[in-house]
TISEMI-871699 format. One record per residue (C-alpha): x, y, z. Coordinates in steps of 0.25 Angstrom, whole numbers, plus 2048, in hexadecimal, padded with zeros to 3 digits. Example, Ala and Ser with C-alpha at 12.3 -4.5 7.8 and 13.67 -1.06 7.14 Angstrom:
BEGIN
<site u="831" v="7EE" w="81F"/>
<site u="837" v="7FC" w="81D"/>
***
This chain:
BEGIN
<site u="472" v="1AC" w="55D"/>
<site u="47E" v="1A9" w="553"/>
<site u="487" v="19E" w="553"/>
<site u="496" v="1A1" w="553"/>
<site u="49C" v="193" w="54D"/>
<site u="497" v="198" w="53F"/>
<site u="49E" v="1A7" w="541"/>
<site u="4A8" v="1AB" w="537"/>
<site u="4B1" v="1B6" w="534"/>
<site u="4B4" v="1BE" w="527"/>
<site u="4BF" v="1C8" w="524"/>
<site u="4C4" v="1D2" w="519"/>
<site u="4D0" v="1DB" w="519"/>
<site u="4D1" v="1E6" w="511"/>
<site u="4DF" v="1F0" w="50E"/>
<site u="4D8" v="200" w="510"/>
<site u="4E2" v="20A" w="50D"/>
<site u="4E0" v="215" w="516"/>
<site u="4E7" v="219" w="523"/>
<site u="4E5" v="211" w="530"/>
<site u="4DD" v="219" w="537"/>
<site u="4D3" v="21C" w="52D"/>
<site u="4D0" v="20F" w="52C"/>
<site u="4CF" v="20C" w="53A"/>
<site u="4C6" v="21B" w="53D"/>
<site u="4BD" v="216" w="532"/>
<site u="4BB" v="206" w="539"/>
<site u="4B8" v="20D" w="546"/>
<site u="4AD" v="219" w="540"/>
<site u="4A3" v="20F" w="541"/>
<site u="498" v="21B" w="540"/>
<site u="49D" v="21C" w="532"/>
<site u="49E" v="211" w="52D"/>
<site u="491" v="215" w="524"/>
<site u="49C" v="21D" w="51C"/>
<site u="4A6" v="212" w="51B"/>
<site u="49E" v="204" w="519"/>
<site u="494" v="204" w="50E"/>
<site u="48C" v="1FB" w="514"/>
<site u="48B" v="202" w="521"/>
<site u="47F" v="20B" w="522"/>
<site u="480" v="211" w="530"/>
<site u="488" v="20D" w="53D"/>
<site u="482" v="212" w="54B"/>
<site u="488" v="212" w="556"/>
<site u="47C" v="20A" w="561"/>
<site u="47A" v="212" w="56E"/>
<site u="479" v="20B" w="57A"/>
<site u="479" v="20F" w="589"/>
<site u="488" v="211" w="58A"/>
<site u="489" v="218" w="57F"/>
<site u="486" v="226" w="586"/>
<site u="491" v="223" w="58F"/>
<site u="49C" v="21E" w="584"/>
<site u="499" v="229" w="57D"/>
<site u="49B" v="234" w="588"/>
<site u="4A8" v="22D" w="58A"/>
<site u="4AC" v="22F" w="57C"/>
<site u="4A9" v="23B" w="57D"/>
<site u="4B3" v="240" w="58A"/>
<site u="4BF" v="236" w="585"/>
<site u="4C9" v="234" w="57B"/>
<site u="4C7" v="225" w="577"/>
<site u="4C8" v="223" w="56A"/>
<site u="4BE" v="21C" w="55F"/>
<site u="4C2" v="210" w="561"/>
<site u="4C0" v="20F" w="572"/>
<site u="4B2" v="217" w="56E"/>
<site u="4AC" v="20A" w="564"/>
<site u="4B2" v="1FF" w="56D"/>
<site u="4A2" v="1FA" w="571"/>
<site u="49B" v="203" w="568"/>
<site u="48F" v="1FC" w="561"/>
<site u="48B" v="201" w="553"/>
<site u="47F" v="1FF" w="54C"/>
<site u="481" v="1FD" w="53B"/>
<site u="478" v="1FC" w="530"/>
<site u="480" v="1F4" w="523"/>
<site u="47A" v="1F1" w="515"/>
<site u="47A" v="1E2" w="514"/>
<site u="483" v="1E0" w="507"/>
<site u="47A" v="1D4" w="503"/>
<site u="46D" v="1DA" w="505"/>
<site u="46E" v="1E8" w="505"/>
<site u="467" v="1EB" w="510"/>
<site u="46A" v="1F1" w="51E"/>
<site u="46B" v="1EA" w="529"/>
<site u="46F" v="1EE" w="539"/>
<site u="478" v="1E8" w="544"/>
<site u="480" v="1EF" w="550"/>
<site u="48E" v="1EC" w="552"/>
<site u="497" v="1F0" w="55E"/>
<site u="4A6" v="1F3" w="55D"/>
<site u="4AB" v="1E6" w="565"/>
<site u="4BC" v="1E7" w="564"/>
<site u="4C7" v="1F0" w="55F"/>
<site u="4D6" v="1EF" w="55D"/>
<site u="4DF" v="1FA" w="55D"/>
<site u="4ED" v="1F9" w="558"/>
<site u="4F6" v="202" w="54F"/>
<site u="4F5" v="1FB" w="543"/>
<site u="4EA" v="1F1" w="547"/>
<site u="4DC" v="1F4" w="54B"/>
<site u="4CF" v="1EE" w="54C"/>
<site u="4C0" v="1EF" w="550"/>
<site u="4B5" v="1E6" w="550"/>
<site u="4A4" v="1E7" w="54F"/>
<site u="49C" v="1DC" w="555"/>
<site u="48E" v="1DB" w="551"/>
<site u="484" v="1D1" w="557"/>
<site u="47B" v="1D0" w="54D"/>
<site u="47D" v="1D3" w="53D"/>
<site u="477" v="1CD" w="531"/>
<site u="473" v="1BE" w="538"/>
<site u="483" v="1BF" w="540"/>
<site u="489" v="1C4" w="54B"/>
<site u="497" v="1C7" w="549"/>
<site u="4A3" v="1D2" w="548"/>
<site u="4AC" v="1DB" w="540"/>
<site u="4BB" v="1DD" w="543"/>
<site u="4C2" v="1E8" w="53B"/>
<site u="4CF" v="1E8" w="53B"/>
<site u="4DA" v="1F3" w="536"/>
<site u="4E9" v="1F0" w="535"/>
<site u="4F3" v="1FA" w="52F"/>
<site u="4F9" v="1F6" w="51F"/>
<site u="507" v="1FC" w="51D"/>
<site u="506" v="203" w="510"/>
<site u="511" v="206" w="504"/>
<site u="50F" v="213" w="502"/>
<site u="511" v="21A" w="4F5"/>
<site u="514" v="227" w="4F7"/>
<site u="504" v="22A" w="4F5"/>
<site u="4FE" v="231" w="501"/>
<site u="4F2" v="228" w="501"/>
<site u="4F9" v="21C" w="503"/>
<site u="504" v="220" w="50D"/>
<site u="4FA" v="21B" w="517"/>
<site u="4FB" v="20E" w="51F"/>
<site u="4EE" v="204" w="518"/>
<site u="4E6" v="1FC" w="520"/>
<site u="4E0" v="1F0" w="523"/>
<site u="4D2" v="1ED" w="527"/>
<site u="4CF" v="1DE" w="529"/>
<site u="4BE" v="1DC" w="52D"/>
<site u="4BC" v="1D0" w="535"/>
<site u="4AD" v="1CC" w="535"/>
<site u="4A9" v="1C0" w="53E"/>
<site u="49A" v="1BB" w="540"/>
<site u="492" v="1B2" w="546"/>
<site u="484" v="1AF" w="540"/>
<site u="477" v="1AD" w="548"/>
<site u="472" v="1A1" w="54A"/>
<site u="463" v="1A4" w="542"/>
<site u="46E" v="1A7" w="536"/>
<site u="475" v="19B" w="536"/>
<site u="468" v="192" w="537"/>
<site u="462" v="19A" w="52D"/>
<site u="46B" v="19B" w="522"/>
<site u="474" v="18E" w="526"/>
<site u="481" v="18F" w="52C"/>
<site u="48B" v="191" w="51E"/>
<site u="480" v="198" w="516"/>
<site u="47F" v="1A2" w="523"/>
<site u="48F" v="1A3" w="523"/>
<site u="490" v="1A4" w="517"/>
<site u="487" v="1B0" w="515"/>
<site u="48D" v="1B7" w="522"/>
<site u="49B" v="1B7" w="51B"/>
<site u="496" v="1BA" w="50F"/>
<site u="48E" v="1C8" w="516"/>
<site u="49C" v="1CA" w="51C"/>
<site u="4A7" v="1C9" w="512"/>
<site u="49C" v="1D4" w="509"/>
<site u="49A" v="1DB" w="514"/>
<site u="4AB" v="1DE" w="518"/>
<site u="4AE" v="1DD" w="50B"/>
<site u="4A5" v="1EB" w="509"/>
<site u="4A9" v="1F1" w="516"/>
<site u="4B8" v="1EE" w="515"/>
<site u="4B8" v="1F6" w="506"/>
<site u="4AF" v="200" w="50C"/>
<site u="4B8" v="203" w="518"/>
<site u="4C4" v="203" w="50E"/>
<site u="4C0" v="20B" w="504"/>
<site u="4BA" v="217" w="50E"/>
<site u="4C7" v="217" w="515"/>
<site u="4CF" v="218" w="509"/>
<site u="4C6" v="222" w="505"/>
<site u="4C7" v="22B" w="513"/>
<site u="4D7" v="228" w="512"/>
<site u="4D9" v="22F" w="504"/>
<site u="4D0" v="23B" w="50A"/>
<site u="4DA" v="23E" w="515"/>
<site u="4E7" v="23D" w="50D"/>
<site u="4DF" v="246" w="501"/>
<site u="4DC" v="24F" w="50C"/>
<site u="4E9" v="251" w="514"/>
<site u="4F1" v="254" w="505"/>
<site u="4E8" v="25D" w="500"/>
<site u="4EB" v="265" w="50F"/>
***
């Protein structure tokens, strides 16, 4: 049982300077984010009865990664940042957005670290000044993460109600403030790869 009038969000933006879709391909790759997120350790996709049937529809159609993870639920193992130690919860891909230069997708969990709660990631396009460099006459981006939780009621009567907040925004701001400089830096990363690689062609 959790208690919505004590849920809260938390947000960080950070600027990532790499083409659109990169950013977006590497948001959507949930199978690796292992590569991309320090913290992650593994991410499964969970097998359920309709899987056998989504995926033979995958398979004989031209829908694109986003129609195929619309209701896909995902196992992930992370490293608490506190504790450094692993811990397990399932997510589910709940919403997406898709505009030219605005898009979005959110992960709902019903059970992680005493909460309940989801993540929006959002990407927006950033009109660059370019200066004559081929490795910034690329469009930057935006990504904005949007965490909101609810904490279970045993949390809340154990820990007191701002003590138990207050430890759930702190595990929060850590925790994005990590994954947004991940995400950054691998996609900056892949970005230089691909214009090294197409000028030395």
């Amino acid at each position: 049982m959790f208690i919505e009038r004590f849920g809260f969000s938390s947000s960080k933006k950070v600027t990532i300077n790499a083409p659109f879709d990169l950013v977006w391909e590497a948001i959507l790759n949930i199978e690796h984010y292992p590569s991309v997120y320090s913290s992650c350790c593994s991410a499964k996709r969970i097998e359920d009865k309709y899987s056998g049937h989504r995926r033979r529809q995958t398979e004989t159609s031209d829908d694109s990664l986003e129609i195929q993870l619309m209701n896909s639920k995902w196992e992930i193992v992370r490293v608490s940042t506190l504790e450094n130690q692993q811990y397990k919860f399932s997510v589910a891909v709940t919403q997406m957005s898709l505009n030219e230069n605005k898009r979005s997708i959110t992960l709902s969990t019903s059970k992680v670290l005493g909460a309940t709660g989801s993540l929006k990631l959002v990407l927006e396009r950033k009109d660059n000044e370019t200066d004559g460099n081929a490795e910034s006459n690329w469009q930057s981006c935006e990504v904005t993460a949007i965490l909101s939780l609810i904490p279970y009621k045993i949390f809340v009567e154990l820990l007191g109600i701002m003590c138990c907040i207050c430890l759930l925004k702190w595990r929060a701001k850590m925790a994005m403030d990590c994954d947004l400089e991940d995400l950054k830096q691998a996609c900056e990363v892949r970005a230089k790869q691909r214009v090294r690689a197409s000028t030395s062609n």
